[in-house]
C-alpha positions in Angstrom: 82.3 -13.9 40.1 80.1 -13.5 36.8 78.2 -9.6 37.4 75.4 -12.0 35.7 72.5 -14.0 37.8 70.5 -16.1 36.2 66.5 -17.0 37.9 63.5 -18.9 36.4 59.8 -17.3 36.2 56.4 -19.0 36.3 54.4 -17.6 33.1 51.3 -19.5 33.4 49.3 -22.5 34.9 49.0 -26.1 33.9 46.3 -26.8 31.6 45.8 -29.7 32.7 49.6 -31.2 32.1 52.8 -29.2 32.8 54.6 -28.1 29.5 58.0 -26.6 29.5 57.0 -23.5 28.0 55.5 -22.8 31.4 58.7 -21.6 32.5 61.4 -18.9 31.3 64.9 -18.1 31.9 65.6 -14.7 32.8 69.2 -12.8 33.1 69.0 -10.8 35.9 72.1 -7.9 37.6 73.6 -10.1 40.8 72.0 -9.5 43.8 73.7 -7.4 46.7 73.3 -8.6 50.5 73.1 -6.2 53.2 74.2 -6.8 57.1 72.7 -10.2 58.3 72.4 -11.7 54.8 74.3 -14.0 52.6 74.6 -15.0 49.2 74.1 -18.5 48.0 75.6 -20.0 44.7 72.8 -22.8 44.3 74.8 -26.1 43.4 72.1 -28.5 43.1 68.1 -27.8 42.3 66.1 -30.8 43.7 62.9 -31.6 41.3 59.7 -32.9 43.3 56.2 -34.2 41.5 54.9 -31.6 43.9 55.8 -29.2 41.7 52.9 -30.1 39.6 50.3 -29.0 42.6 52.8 -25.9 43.3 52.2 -24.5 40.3 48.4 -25.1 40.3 45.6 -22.9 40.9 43.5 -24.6 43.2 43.5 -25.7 46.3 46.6 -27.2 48.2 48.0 -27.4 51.1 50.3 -23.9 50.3 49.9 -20.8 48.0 50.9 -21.4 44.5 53.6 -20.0 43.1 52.6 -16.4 41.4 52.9 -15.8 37.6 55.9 -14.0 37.0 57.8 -15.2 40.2 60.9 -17.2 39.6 59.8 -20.9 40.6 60.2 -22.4 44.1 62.5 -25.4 45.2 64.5 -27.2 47.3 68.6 -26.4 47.1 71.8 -26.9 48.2 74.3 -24.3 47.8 77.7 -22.6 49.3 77.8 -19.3 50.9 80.0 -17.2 48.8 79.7 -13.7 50.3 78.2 -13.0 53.9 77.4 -10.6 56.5 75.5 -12.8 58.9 77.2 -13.9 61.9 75.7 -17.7 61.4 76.5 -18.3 58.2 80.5 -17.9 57.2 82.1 -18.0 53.6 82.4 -21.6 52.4 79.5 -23.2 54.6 77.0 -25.7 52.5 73.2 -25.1 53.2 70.4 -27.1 52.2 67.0 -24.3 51.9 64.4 -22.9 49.2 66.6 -20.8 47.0 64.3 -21.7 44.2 65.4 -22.0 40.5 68.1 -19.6 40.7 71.9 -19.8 40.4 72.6 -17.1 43.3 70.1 -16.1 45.8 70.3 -13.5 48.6 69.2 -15.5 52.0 68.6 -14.1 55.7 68.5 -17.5 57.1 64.9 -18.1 56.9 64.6 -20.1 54.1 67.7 -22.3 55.2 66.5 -25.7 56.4 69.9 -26.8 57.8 73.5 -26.9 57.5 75.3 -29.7 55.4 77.8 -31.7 56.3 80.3 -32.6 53.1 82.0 -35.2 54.8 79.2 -37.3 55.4 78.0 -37.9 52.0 78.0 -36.4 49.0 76.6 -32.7 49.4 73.4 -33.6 47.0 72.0 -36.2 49.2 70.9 -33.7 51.3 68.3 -33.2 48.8 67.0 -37.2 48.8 67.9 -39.8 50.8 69.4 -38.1 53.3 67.0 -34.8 53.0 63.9 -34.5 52.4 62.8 -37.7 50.5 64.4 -39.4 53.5 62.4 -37.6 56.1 59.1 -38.5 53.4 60.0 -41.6 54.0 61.0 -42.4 57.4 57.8 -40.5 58.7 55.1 -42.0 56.6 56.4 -45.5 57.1 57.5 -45.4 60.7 55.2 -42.8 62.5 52.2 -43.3 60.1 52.6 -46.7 59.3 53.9 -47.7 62.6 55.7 -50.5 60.6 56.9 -53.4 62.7 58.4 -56.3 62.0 56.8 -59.1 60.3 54.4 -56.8 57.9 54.6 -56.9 54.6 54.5 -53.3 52.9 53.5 -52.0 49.6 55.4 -48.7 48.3 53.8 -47.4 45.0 56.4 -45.1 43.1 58.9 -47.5 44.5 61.7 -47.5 42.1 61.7 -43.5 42.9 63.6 -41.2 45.5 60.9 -41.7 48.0 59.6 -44.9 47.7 63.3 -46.5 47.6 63.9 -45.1 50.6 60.8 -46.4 52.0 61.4 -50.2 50.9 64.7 -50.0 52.2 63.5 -48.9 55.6 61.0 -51.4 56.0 63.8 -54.0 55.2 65.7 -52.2 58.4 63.4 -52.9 60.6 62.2 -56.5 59.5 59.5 -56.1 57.4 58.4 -57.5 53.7 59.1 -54.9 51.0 56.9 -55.1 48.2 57.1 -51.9 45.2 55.2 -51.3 42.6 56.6 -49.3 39.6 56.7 -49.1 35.9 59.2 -51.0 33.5 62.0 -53.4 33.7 64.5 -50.9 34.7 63.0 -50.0 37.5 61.9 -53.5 38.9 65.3 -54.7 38.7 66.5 -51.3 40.7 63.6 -51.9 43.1 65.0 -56.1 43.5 68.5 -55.3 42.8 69.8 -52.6 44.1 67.4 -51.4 46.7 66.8 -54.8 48.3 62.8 -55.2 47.8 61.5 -58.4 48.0 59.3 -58.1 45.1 58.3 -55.7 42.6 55.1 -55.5 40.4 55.6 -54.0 37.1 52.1 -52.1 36.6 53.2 -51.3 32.9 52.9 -54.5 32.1 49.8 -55.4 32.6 46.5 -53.7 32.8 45.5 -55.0 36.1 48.1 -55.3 38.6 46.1 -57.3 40.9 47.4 -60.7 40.1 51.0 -59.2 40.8 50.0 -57.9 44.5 48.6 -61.4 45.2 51.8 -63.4 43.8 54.1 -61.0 45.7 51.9 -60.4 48.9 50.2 -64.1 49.2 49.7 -63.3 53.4 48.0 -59.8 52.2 49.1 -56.1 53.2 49.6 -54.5 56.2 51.2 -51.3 55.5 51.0 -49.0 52.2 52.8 -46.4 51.3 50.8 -44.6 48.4 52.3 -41.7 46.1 49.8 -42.5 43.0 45.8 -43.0 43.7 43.8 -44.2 41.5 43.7 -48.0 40.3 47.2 -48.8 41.9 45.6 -47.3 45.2 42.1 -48.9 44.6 44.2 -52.4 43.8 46.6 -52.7 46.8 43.1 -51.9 49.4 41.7 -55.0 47.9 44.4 -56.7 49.6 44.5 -54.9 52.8 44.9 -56.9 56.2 43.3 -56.3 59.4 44.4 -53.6 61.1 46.2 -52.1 58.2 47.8 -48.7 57.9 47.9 -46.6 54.8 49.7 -43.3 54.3 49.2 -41.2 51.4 52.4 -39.3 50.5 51.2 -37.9 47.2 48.3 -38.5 44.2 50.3 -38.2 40.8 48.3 -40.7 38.8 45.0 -38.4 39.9 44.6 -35.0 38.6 45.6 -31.7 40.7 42.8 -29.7 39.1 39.9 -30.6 38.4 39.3 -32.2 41.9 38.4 -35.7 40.9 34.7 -36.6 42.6 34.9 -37.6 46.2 36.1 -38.7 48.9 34.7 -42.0 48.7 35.3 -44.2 51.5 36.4 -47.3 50.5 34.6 -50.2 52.8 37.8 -51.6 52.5 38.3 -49.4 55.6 35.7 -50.6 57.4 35.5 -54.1 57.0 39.4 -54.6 57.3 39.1 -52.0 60.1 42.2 -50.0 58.5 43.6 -46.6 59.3 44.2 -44.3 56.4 46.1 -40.8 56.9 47.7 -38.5 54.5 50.9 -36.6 55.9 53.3 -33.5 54.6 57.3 -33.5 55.8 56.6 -29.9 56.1 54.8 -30.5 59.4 57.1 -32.6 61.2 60.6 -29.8 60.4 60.8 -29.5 64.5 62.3 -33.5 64.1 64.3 -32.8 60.9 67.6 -33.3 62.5 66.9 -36.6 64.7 65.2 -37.9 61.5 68.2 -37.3 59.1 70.4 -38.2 61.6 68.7 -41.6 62.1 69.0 -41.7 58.0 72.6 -40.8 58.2 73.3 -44.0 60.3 71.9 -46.3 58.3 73.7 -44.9 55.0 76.7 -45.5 56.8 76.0 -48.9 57.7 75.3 -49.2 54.3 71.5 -49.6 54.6 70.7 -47.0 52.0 71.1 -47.1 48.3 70.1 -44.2 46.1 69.8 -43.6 42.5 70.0 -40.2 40.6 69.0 -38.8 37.3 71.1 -35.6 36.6 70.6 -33.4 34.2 73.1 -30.5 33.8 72.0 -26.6 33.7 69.1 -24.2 35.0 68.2 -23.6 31.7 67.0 -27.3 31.0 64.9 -27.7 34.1 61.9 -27.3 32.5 62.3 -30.5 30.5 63.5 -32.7 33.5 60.6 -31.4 35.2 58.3 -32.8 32.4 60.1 -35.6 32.5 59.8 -36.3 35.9 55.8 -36.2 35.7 55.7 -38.2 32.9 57.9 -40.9 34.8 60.8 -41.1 32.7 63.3 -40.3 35.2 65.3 -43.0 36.5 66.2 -41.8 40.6 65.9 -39.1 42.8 65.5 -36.1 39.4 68.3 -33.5 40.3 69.7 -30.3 38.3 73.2 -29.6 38.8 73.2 -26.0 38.5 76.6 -25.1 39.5 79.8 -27.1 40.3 80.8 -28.6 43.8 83.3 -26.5 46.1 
């Protein structure tokens, strides 16, 4: 093993977009663990539009990361040296290691032990992690999708949203997505088994696309963006409809844009609106990725991912990820599999 470590640092805050120079790779002496710790060789970084409000100074629902602290994320990585009891040589963990190539853990930031032979190990950082999870909660407990309803999943070629149209297929609903270009509408129809997709770079209104695609009207929506997607799909709400905001990429983290504004929408249609974090429902991790695991082995769930090699080049995937030029779940394989 290399004496060498390798982390990346926060050096200042969006202003408003995310530029690469925001971040810089820093050679650091490898870290030494002490009894009840381990050392994790990260594998895999997972990239999240989160990131975008993680880095952010202004209001959210955690601290942002400080300047001059390497950045945060989502791993998977093998323990390579240990001296805790729970965690032997050779076992594969899915945590928070951050952008680093080796981290010293206690356990705490570990969010659960990976098992190889059920997928491959970087799933555990999408369809069967924590876009999964994203997923499965904001369209069945939020949702409360049933069959028969037709649903509308904006960022739907993505690692969320394809996870969510695929659900709703599983338990016999109507999946409709919305996402941008020709790629990913054939992704959406093709390989992830929606029943339509509206293509909202191609036209500047994607009203008449929701009405060809959703004639009976919407029932459940699934909303990553804001804005005029959001403010599109609720004039086409049904009775009773459910809507669960997951994220707002196509609204600005900073400035806070003007409102809330309740949309009558919700009253006259009589709707139920509720935003949700993963991060608040960890207690049903397991039976939730368990669930998930089931249907990837039925062969339920189809995933995508855009790979781009090396720590030092997450920066640019990053940016390309908020710009929505990735093409699946955005990963960086920072080291190679066991």
């Amino acid at each position: 093993m290399s004496d060498e470590n390798q982390h990346v640092v926060l050096r200042g805050r969006p202003d408003p977009s995310v530029r690469a120079d925001l971040f810089e790779p820093v050679e650091t002496d490898m870290p030494r663990i002490a009894d009840g710790q381990m050392l994790i060789r990260v594998i895999w970084l997972s990239l999240e539009p989160a990131m975008r409000g993680w880095i952010a100074d202004a209001p959210n629902y955690s601290e942002p990361v400080p300047i001059g602290a390497p950045m945060t994320g989502f791993t998977v990585g093998e323990v390579v040296d240990s001296r805790h009891p729970g965690y032997p040589v050779g076992t594969i963990v899915q945590g928070r290691q951050g952008w680093r190539r080796f981290a010293v853990s206690d356990g705490s930031d570990i969010d659960r032990v990976v098992d190889p032979s059920l997928a491959p190990i970087s799933t555990a950082l999408h369809v069967l992690g924590m876009n999964g999870a994203t997923a499965y909660v904001g369209l069945v407990d939020v949702c409360r999708v049933k069959e028969g309803d037709t649903v509308v999943v904006t960022t739907a070629a993505g690692s969320v949203g394809s996870v969510v149209g695929q659900i709703a297929k599983v338990m016999g609903a109507r999946a409709v997505g919305v996402t941008g270009g020709p790629d990913k509408v054939r992704a959406c129809l093709e390989e992830f088994g929606f029943d339509a997709a509206v293509d909202y770079k191609a036209a500047d209104d994607i009203g008449p696309g929701l009405d060809a695609a959703a004639p009976d009207g919407i029932d459940c929506f699934f909303d990553s963006v804001g804005a005029d997607q959001f403010d599109a799909v609720l004039d086409r709400i049904n009775v009773g409809a459910r809507i669960a905001i997951c994220g707002t990429i196509g609204m600005p983290s900073f400035p806070l844009p003007m409102g809330p504004r309740p949309n009558r929408q919700l009253l006259v249609k009589r709707a139920r609106m509720e935003g949700f974090l993963i991060l608040d429902h960890y207690d049903r991790f397991n039976e939730i990725v368990g669930r998930l695991a089931g249907w990837y082995r039925d062969g339920h769930l189809k995933y995508r991912e855009d790979v781009t090699i090396g720590l030092d080049n997450a920066a640019d995937a990053l940016i390309r990820l908020l710009t929505g030029q990735n093409t699946g779940k955005a990963l960086v394989r920072v080291g190679a599999d066991p």
